[in-house]
Phi, psi and omega in degrees: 000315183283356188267332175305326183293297173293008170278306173338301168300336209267342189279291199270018184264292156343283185302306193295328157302329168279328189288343179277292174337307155328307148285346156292294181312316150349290219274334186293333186291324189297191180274153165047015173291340185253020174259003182267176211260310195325300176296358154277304162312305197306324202268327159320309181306326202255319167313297183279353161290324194283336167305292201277340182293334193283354181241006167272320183278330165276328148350291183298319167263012170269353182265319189267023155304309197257351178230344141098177195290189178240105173283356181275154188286133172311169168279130160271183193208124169312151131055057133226128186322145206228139170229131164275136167285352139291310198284344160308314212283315186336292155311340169261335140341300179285333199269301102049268168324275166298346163297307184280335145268329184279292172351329192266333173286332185286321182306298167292341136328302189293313202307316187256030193213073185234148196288321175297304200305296177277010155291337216246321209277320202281302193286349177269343176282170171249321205197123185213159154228230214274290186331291219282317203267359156290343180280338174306313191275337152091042182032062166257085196339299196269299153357325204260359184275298201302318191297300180355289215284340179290287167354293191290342190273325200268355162280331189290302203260065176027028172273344167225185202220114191259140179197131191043052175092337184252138165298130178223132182287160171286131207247122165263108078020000000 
């Protein structure tokens, strides 16, 4: 029961970091993502954790280079969680690893999948729905999340308009 509970833990610890990740990797997709500042710290922030940890780990085998393991036993303490620390770094390591591949799949993602482009592709329409931007995406999943988020963004900044089901531009008179 107790090793299940720390997988658990290690699973929603798992979850919570890709899900921030994600979000980050979100908001970067947008438009004007690189004038905002918040999201520029955030995303400074996770860039430089991920710095330091590859330079906490070389730390870490240059002390036991020079200084050899550590034979002594932890203290124990009643009724608190104990994490070993290889298998954390191990997993953050593995986490890591894959976060820096899919990052590299995301990177080529972005090149043909971009939010401005189908904002230009959109502004040319007069009147569209949900069906026309999968035909727009060339019924393309992920192609068809970018027409999507474009759609919303030209709704955010009033240049269309959604009504019965259709995106419709707004006409200035």
């Amino acid at each position: 029961m107790e090793k299940n509970f720390e997988d658990l833990n290690s699973v929603v610890e798992f979850l919570e970091l890709a899900s921030y990740l994600t979000f980050l990797k979100s908001r970067e997709v947008l438009p004007n993502s690189s004038k905002d500042r918040d999201f520029k710290r955030q995303r400074d922030f996770i860039y430089t954790t991920i710095e330091n940890y590859d330079i906490l780990e070389q730390a870490k085998n240059l002390i036991k280079e020079d200084f050899g393991e550590n034979k002594r036993k932890p203290i124990k303490v009643k009724k608190t969680a104990t994490l070993d620390n290889e298998d954390v770094g191990y997993q953050l390591v593995k986490f890591f690893d894959d976060y820096i591949t899919n990052q590299k799949r995301l990177e080529i993602i972005k090149d043909d999948y971009n939010v401005e482009d189908a904002i230009k592709e959109l502004q040319e329409k007069e009147r569209f729905d949900v069906y026309n931007l999968y035909e727009y995406a060339q019924f393309n999943k992920l192609r068809f999340v970018v027409f999507f988020l474009a759609a919303l963004v030209l709704v955010q900044h009033k240049i269309f308009d959604y009504k019965d089901g259709f995106f419709e531009c707004i006409k200035i008179n």
